[in-house]
C-alpha positions in Angstrom: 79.7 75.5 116.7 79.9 75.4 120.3 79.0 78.7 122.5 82.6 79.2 123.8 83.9 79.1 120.2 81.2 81.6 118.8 82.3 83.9 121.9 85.7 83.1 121.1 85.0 84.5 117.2 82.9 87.4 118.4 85.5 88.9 120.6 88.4 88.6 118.0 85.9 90.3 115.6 85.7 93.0 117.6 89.2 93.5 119.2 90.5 93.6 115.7 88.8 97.2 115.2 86.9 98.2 118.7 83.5 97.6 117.3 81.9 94.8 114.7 78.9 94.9 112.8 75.7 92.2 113.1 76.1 91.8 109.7 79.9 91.1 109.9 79.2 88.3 112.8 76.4 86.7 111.1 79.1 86.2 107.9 81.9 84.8 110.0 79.5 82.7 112.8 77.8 79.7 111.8 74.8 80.1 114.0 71.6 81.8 113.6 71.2 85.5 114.5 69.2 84.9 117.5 71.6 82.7 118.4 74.3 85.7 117.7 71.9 87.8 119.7 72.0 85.6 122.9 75.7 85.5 122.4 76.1 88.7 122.8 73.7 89.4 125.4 75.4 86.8 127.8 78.7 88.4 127.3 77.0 92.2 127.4 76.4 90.8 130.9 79.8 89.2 131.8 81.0 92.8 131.1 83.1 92.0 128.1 81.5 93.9 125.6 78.8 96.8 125.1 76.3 96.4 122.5 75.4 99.4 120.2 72.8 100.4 117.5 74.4 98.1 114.7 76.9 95.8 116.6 79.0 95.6 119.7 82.0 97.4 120.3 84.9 96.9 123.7 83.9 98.0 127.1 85.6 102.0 127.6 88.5 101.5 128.8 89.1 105.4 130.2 87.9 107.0 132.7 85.1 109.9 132.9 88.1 112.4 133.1 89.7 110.5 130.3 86.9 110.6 128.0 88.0 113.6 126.1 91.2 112.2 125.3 92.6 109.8 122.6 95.6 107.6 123.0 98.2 109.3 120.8 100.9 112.5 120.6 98.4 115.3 121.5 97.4 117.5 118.7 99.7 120.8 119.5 102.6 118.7 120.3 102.8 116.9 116.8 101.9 119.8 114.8 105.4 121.6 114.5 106.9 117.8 113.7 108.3 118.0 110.7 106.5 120.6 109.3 108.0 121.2 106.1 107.3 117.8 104.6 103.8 118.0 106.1 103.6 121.4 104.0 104.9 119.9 100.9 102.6 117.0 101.1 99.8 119.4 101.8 100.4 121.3 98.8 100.8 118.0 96.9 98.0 116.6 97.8 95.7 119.9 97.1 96.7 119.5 93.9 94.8 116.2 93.4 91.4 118.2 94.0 89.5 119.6 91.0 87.6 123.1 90.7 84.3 122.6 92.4 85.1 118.9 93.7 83.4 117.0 96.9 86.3 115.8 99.5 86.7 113.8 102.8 89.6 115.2 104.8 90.5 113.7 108.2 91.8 115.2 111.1 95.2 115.8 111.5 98.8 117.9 111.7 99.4 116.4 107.9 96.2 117.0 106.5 95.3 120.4 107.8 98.1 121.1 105.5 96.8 121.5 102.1 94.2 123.9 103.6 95.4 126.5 102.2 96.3 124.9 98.5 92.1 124.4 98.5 91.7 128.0 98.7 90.1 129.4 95.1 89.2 125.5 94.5 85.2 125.9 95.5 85.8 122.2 97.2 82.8 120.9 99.0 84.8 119.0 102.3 83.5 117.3 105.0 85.7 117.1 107.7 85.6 116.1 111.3 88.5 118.5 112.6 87.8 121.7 113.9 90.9 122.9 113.4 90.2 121.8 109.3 87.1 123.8 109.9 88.9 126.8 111.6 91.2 126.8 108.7 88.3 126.7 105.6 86.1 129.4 106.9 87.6 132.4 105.9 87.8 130.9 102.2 84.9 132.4 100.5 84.0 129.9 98.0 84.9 126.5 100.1 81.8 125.0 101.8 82.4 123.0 104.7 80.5 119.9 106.9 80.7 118.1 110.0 79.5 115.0 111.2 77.9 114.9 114.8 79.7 113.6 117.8 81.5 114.0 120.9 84.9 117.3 120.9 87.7 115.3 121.7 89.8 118.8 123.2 93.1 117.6 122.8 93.3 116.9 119.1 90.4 119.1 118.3 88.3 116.6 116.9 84.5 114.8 116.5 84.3 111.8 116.9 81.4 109.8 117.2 81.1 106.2 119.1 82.3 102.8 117.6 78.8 101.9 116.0 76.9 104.6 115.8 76.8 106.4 112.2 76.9 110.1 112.7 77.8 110.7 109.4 76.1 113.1 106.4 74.7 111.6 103.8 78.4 112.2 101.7 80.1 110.7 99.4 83.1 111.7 97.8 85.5 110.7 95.3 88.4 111.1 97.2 89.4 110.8 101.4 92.7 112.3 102.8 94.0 111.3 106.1 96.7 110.9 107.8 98.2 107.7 110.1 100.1 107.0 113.2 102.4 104.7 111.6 102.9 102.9 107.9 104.3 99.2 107.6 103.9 96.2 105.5 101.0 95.1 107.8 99.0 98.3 106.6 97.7 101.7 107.8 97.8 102.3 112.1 96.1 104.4 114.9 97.0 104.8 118.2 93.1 104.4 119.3 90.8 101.9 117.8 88.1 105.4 118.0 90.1 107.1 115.3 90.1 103.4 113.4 86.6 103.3 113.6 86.1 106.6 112.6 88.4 106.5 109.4 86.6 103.4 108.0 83.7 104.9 108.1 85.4 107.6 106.0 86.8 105.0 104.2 83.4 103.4 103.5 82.2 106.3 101.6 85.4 107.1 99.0 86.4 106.1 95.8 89.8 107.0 96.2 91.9 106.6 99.9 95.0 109.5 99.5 97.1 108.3 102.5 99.4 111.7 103.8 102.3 111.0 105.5 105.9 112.4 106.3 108.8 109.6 106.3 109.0 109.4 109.9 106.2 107.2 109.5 107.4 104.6 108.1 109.1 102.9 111.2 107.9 99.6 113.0 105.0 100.4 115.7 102.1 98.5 117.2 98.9 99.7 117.2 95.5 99.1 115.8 94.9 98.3 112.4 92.5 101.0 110.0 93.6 99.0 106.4 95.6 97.2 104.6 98.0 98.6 101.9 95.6 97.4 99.7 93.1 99.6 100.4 95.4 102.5 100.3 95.4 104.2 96.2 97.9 106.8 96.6 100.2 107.4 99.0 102.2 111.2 99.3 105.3 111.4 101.4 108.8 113.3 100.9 112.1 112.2 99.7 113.1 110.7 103.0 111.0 107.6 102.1 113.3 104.4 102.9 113.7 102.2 99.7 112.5 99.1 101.4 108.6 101.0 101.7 109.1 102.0 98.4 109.3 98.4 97.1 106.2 97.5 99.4 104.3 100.0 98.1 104.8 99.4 94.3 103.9 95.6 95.3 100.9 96.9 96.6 99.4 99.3 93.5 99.8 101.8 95.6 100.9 105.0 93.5 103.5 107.1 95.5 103.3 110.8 95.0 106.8 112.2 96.5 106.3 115.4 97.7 109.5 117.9 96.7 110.7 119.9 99.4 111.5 123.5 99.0 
């Protein structure tokens, strides 16, 4: 395989995420992997990628006084959306946890949620939203932990780089997050931080409990964090359209509808 095709590979690899693994090049490139290496120190120096403990991930593309901030609906603009659905998928999914039970919740407006449901449950979560943290602490029995990383202000959340695995040694049976958007072509973020982020959560769950309200489900670009197929259950409320609904059951995905009060 010729250099300009390996570079060609390399940089689909890792504008498909933000960041790809050594491992995940040497799969995918037919070439050796100090040829891989050379690769990707020749285009390290034409400034078209950054290589990081475990891979390479996309130059940053914001600005020092950008570099708190993640492409998306700021955190205390989306959290009054829809916030009855949110609440009944909260309490919904809260009701999936068992007494005593080690859980993965992601930051969010839809996940923060079913804090309150946990309350009494004695759940071990690890979470990397301080506003998840803000809202566990007063609950006596519920023990809480937080990867390392950067504060990213605006949606209260850590975050570490694409790459670099900040992550307790956790594993749980089941992951909550939430998602930009839902469509046939899968689960979507505004920010390819936030996709790397969640499939490192994703890495390290049995289950993956998508939460969502129906606004959701509406055509949008962005990057990719999985396929439906990767998603187990889904909760969302009535407002659903039919069409997701027939997508979803094609997938296995089991759909929990949240009722509203």
């Amino acid at each position: 395989m010729h250099s300009a095709e390996r570079e060609r590979l390399i940089l689909d690899a890792i504008g498909a995420t933000g960041f790809v693994t050594y491992r995940e090049l040497e799969s995918c490139l037919d070439a050796s992997p100090a040829t891989i290496r050379r690769d990707l120190t020749r285009l390290e120096e034409e400034g078209r990628i950054v290589r990081v403990h475990g891979g390479a991930k996309l130059p940053d593309a914001e600005s020092e006084t950008d570099a708190d901030r993640l492409s998306g609906t700021p955190f205390d603009q989306s959290i009054s959306l829809n916030l009855p659905q949110k609440q009944a998928i909260g309490r919904a999914a809260a009701d999936l946890c068992a007494n005593g039970e080690g859980i993965m919740i992601d930051g969010g407006t839809t996940t923060l949620q079913m804090c309150p449901y946990l309350d009494g449950k004695d759940a071990q979560v690890l979470t990397n939203s301080l506003h998840i943290v803000n809202a566990l602490l007063p609950q006596a029995g519920t023990r809480v932990l937080l990867p390392s990383g950067t504060v990213f202000r605006e949606q209260n959340i850590v975050l570490a780089p694409a790459g670099e695995d900040s992550m307790p040694r956790f594993y749980a049976p089941k992951l909550f997050m939430g998602a930009a958007s839902v469509g046939p072509q899968g689960v979507m973020q505004a920010d390819v931080i936030l996709v790397a982020a969640e499939r490192r959560l994703i890495d390290r769950a049995e289950q993956v409990i998508l939460m969502v309200d129906s606004s959701k489900f509406r055509s949008s670009s962005g990057a990719i964090v999985c396929g439906l197929d990767e998603v187990d259950v889904l909760i969302t409320d009535p407002g659903i359209p039919e069409e997701m609904r027939a997508i979803l059951d094609r997938q296995g995905v089991h759909l929990i509808i949240a009722p509203l009060d």
